[in-house]
C-alpha positions in Angstrom: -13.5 12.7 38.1 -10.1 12.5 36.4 -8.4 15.9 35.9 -6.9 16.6 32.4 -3.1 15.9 32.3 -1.4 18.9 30.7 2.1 19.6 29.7 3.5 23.2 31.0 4.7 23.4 27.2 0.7 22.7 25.5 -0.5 26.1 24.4 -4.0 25.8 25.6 -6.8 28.2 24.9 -8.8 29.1 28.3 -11.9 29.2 26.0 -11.5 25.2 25.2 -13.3 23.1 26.4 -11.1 19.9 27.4 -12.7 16.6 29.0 -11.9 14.3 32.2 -9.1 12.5 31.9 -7.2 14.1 28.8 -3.7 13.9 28.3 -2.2 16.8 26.4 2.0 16.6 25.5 4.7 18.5 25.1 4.3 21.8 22.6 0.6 20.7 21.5 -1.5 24.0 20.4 -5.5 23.9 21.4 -7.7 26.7 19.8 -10.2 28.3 21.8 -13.1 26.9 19.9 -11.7 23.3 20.1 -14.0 20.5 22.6 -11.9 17.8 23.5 -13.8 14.4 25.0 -13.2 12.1 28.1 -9.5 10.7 27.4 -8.5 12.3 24.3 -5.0 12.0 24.1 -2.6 14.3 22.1 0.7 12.8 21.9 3.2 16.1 21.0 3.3 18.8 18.8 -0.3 18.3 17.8 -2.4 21.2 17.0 -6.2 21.6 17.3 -7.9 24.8 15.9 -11.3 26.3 14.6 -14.6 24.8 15.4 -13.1 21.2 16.1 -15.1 18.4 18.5 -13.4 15.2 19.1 -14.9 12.2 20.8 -14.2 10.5 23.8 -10.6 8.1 23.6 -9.5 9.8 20.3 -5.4 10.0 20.6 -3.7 11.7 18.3 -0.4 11.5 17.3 2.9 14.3 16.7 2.3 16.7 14.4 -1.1 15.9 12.9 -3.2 19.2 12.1 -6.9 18.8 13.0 -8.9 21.7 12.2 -7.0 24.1 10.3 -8.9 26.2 7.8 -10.3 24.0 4.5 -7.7 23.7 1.2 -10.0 25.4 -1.4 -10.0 28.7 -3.2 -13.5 28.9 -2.6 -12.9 29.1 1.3 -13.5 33.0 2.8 -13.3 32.3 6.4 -17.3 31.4 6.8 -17.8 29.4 10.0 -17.3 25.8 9.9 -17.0 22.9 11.9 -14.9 19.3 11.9 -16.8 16.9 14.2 -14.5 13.3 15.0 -15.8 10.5 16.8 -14.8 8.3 19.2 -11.4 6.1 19.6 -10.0 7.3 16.7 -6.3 6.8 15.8 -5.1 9.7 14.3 -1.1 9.2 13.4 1.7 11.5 12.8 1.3 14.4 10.4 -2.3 13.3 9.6 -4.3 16.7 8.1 -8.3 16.9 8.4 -9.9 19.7 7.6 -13.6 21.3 8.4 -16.1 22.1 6.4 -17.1 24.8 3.4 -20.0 26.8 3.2 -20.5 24.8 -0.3 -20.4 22.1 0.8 -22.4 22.1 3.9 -20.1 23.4 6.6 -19.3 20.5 8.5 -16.9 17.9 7.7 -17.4 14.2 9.8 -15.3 11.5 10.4 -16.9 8.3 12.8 -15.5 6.5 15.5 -13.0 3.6 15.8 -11.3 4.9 12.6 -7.4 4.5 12.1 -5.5 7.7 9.8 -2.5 6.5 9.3 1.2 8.6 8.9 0.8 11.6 6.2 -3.0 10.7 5.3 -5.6 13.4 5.1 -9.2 14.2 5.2 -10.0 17.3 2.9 -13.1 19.8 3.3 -16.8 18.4 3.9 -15.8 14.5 3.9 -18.9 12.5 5.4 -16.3 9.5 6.9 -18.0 6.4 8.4 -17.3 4.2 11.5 -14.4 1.6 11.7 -12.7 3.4 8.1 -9.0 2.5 7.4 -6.7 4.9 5.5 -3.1 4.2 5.0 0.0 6.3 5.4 -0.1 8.8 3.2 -3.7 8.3 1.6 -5.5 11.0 0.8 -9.4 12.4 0.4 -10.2 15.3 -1.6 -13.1 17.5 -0.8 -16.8 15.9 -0.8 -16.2 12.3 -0.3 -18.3 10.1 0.9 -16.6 6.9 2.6 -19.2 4.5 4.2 -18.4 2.2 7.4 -15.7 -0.3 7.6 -13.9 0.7 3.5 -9.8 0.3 3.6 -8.1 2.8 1.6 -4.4 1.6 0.9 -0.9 3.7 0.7 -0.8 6.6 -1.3 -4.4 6.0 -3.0 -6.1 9.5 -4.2 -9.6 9.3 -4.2 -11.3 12.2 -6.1 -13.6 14.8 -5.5 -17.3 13.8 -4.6 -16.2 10.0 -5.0 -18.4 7.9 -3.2 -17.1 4.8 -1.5 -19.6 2.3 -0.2 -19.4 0.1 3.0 -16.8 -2.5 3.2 -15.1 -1.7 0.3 -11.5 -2.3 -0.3 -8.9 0.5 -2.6 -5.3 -1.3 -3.3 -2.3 1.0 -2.4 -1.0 3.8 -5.1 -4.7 4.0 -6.3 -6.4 6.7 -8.1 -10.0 6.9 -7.4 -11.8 8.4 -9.9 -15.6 7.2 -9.8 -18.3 5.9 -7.3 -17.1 2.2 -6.1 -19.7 -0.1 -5.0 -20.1 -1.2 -1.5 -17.8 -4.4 -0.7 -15.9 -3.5 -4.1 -12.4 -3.9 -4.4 -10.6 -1.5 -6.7 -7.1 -1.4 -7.6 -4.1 -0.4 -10.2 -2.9 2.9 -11.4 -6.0 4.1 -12.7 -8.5 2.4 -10.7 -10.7 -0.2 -11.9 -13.1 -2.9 -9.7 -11.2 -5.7 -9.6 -14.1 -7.8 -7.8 -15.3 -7.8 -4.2 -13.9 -7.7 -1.5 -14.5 -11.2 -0.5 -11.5 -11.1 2.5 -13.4 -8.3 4.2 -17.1 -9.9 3.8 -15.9 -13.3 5.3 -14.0 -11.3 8.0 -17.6 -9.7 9.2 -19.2 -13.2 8.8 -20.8 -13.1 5.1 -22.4 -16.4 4.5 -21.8 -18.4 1.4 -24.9 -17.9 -0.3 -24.9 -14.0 0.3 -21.3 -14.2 -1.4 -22.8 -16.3 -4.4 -25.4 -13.7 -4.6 -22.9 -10.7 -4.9 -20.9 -12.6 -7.1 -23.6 -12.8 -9.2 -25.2 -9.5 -8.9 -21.2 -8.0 -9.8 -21.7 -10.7 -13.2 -24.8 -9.0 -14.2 -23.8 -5.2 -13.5 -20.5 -6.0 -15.7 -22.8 -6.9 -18.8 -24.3 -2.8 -19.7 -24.9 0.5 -17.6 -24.6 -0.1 -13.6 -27.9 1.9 -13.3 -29.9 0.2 -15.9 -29.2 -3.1 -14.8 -29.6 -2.0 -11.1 -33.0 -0.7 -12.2 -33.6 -3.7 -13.3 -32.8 -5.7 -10.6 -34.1 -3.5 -8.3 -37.8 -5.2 -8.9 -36.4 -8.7 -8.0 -36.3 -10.3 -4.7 -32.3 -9.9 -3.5 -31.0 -10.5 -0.1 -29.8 -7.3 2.1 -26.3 -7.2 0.5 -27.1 -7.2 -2.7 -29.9 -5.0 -2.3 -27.4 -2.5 -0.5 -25.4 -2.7 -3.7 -28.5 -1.7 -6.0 -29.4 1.2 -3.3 -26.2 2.6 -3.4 -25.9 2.4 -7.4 -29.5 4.3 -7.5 -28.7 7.2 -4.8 -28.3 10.7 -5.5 -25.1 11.0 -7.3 -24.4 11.8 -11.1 -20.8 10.7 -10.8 -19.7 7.7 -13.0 -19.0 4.1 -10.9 -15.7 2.0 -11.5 -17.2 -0.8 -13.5 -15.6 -4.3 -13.9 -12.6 -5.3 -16.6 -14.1 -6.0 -20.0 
């Protein structure tokens, strides 16, 4: 068993609970509440605080804050919890925050994610596996991001927005309404600009689920997403498309980004 690696300047709780084989740098805090995996690495200056578990591999760059209390007026110190995956990359001055009791008390991000410089996770995010969000990106509170979705530079995604799997947000985005999974979305005020047909053929999309997608996108631009998912719904779609029409049905009441007129 590997002991943990600490440096005489890390400020570590005796109450934490740190795994085999973790490397801890210079001037990094670690709250007594905190659980640190097998081989979590924290580079320097990284602090870990409340009721924070990270997985096994995570590293985690200088001055990222993981764990500090939620940014919302509505937050009175209940208990809550952040819970991180595995083999995460968290990068410098990252922010994630845990959970509200309004909003479920637990905030989650998945494994193999990648945060980059500045970007943040905001109170009660549900984050998927594989995510991508770039430098300085940011997530308010109640998100929903599904597996394998790129966020780019200095996107804002709003409130309860729901992102579905695979989908692709340009940099300097503002995200204002549920995007469809493999959607790509992009320009000041964000619109779907398409699918994201790079990412699909990347995880091995054939070409007749692609002309399928195409199509479906053609019929959900031509009236209301949920009416013409409702409609579709009763006729026979392959998994991708049908994905789509799930995700377009589920339990939200926010508005989607539809296609240009």
């Amino acid at each position: 068993m590997a002991e943990a690696l600490i440096h005489p300047s890390a400020v570590i709780d005796p109450a934490a609970k740190i795994g085999e084989g973790c490397e801890i740098g210079p001037f990094c805090v670690v709250g007594p509440e905190v659980t640190l995996g097998r081989g979590v690495v924290l580079k320097s200056h990284v602090v870990v605080t409340g009721d924070t578990e990270i997985g096994d591999e995570t590293q985690i760059f200088s001055f990222a804050s993981i764990g500090e209390v939620p940014q919302d007026r509505k937050f009175k110190g209940e208990r809550t919890r952040l819970v991180i995956g595995a083999r995460n990359r968290i990068r410098e001055h990252v922010t994630m925050n845990p959970g509200t009791e309004g909003g479920g008390g637990i905030t989650r991000v998945g494994d193999d994610g990648l945060f980059l410089a500045g970007s943040h996770v905001a109170h009660d995010c549900q984050v998927g596996n594989r995510v991508t969000i770039v430098n300085h990106a940011a997530l308010a509170g109640h998100c929903v991001v599904e597996d394998d979705v790129t966020i780019g530079g200095l996107a804002g995604v709003h409130q309860f927005v729901r992102i579905g799997r695979g989908a692709m947000i340009g940099a300097l985005t503002m995200v204002t309404a549920d995007v469809i999974p493999f959607g790509l979305v992009q320009g000041p005020r964000g619109q779907l600009d398409g699918l994201n047909f790079v990412g699909l053929k990347r995880r091995g999309a054939s070409r007749e689920e692609l002309h399928a997608l195409r199509n479906m996108l053609s019929r959900l631009g031509e009236g209301s997403f949920r009416d013409t998912a409702r409609q579709m719904a009763d006729e026979e779609t392959g998994p991708m498309v049908r994905e789509v029409l799930d995700f377009i049905l589920g339990p939200s009441d926010r508005s989607f980004l539809a296609p240009h007129s």
